[in-house]
C-alpha positions as CSV (number, residue, x, y, z in Angstrom):
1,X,95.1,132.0,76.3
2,X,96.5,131.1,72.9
3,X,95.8,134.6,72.1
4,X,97.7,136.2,74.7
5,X,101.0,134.0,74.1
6,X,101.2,135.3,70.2
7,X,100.2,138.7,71.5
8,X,103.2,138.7,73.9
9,X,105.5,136.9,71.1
10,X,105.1,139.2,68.8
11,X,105.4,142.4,70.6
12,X,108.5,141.1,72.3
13,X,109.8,139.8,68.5
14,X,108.7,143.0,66.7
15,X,111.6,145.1,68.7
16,X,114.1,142.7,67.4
17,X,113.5,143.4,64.3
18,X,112.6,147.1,64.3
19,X,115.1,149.6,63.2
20,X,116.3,152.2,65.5
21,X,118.0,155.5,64.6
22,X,121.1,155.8,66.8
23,X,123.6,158.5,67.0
24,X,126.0,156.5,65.3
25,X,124.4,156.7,62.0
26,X,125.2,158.7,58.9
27,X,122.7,160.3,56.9
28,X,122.7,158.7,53.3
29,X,124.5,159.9,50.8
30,X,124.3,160.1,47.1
31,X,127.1,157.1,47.3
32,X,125.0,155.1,49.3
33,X,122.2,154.9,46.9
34,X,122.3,152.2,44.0
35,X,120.1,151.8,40.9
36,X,117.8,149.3,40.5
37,X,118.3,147.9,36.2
38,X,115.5,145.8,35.8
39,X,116.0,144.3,31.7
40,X,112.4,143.4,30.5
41,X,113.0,140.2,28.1
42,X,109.8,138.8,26.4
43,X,108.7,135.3,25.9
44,X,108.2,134.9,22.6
45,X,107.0,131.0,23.1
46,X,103.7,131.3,24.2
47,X,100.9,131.1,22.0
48,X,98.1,134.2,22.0
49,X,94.6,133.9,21.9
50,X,92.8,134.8,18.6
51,X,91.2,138.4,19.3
52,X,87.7,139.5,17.8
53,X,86.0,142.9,17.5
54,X,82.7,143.1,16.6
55,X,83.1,139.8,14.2
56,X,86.6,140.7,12.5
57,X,89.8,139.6,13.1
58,X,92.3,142.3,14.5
59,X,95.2,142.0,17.0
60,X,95.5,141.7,20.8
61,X,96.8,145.7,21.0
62,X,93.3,146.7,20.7
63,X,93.2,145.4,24.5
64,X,95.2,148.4,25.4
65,X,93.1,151.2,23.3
66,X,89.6,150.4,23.3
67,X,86.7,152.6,26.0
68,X,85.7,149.7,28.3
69,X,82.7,151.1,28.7
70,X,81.8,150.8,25.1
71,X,81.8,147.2,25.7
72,X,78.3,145.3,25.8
73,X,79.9,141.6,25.3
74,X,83.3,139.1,25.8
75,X,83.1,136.0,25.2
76,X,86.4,133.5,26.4
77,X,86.6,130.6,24.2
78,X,89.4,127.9,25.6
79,X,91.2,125.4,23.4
80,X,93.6,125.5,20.2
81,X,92.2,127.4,17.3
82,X,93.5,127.2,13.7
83,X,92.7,130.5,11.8
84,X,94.4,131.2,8.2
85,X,97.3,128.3,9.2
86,X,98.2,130.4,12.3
87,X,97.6,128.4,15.5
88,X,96.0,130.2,18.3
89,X,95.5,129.3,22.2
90,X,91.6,130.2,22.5
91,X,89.8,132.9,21.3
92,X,88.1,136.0,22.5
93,X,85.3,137.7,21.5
94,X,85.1,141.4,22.3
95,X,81.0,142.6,20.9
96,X,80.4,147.0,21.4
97,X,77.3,148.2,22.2
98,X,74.9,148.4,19.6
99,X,75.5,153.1,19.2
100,X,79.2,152.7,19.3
101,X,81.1,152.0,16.2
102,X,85.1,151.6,16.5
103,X,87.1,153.9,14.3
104,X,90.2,151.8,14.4
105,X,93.5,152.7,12.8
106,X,97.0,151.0,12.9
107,X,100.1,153.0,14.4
108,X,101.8,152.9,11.1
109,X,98.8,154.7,8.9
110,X,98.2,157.4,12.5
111,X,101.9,158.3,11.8
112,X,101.4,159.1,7.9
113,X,98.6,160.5,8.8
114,X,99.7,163.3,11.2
115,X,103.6,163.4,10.5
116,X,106.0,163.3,7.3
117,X,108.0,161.0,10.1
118,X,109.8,158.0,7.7
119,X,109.1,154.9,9.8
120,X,112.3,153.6,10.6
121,X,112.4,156.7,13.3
122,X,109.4,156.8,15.3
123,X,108.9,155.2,18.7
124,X,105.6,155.4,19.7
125,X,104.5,155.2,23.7
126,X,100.8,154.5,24.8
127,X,99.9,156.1,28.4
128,X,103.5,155.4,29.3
129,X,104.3,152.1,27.2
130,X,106.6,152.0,25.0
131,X,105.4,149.7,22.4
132,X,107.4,147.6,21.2
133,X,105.6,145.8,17.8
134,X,104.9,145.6,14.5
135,X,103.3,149.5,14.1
136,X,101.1,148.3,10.9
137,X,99.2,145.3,12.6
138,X,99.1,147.7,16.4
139,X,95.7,149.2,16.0
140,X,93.9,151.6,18.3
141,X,90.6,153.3,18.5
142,X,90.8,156.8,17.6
143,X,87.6,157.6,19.4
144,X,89.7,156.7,22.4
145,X,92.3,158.9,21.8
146,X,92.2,161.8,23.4
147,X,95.7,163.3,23.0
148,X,98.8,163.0,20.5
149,X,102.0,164.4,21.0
150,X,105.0,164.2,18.6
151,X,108.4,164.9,19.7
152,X,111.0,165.6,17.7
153,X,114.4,164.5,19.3
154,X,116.8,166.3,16.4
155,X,119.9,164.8,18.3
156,X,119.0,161.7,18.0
157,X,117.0,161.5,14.5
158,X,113.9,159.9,16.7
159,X,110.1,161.0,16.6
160,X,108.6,159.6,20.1
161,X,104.7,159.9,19.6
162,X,103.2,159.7,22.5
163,X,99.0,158.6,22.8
164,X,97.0,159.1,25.6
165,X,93.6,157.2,25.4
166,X,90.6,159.0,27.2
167,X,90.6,156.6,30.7
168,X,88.8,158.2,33.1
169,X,92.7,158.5,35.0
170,X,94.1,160.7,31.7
171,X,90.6,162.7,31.6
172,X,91.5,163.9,35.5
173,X,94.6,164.9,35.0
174,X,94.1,166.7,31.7
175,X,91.5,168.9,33.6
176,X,93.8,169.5,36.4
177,X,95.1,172.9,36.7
178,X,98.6,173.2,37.7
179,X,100.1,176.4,39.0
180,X,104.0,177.0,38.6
């Protein structure tokens, strides 16, 4: 019976709050339409966990850049750790299988390595973030990279590099044929 009540309720409530299209309405406009800004501010506060890769110490941007499948261990380690008088909230320990051996290599030494780009002018975005960091301590794993693509903007004295790591998602849609 208690059932049947709510059932009845909420069919009854639903049309109250449906929408209907009536001939009054106007079709929308360009006007009508209004932009969403959403300003991204980071917390700069909180403390990071130490990050590990295969025993040495390298930083957290690996997280973004690194085959997930090439992972055979993490370890989470809670609590405040004191490495090299930095103070770090936990620690995590990221092992690769035994066959895989990262081929790591900060942003700053990719961009000598594959433009005559002076750093002050280069942006670089990874699968659609940009990153915003210190480009010698970001590291990736080149293994995992399976496209670069420098873009001059002349206008505006920027390079935007742009890194695509080999996630299965990337791998589809570089294989996807598109006819124009």
């Amino acid at each position: 019976m208690k059932k049947i009540i709510i059932l009845i309720i909420s069919i009854l409530t639903s049309s109250a709050f449906g929408q209907k299209k009536t001939e009054n309405s106007r079709p929308v406009s360009e006007q009508d339409t209004i932009i969403k800004v959403v300003n991204v501010i980071k917390y700069k506060g909180k403390k990071e966990p130490a990050y590990y890769l295969n025993g040495e110490l390298i930083n957290q941007s690996i997280l973004k850049f690194i085959d997930p499948n090439k992972i055979e261990n993490l370890k989470v380690e809670k609590g405040n750790i004191e490495i090299g008088n930095t103070q770090y909230d936990g620690k995590i320990t990221i092992e690769t299988k035994n066959n895989y051996k990262p081929n790591l290599i900060s942003l700053n030494d990719l961009r000598k390595k594959y433009t005559e780009v002076d750093e002050n002018s280069v942006l670089f975005q990874i699968n659609n973030d940009v990153i915003d960091g210190d480009y010698s301590k970001y590291v990736i794993d080149k293994n995992y990279l399976l496209k670069l693509t420098i873009n001059k903007l002349e206008n505006r004295n920027l390079t935007l590099i742009k890194l695509i790591s080999k996630s299965e998602e990337n791998i589809k849609k570089s294989n996807e044929i598109i006819i124009r």
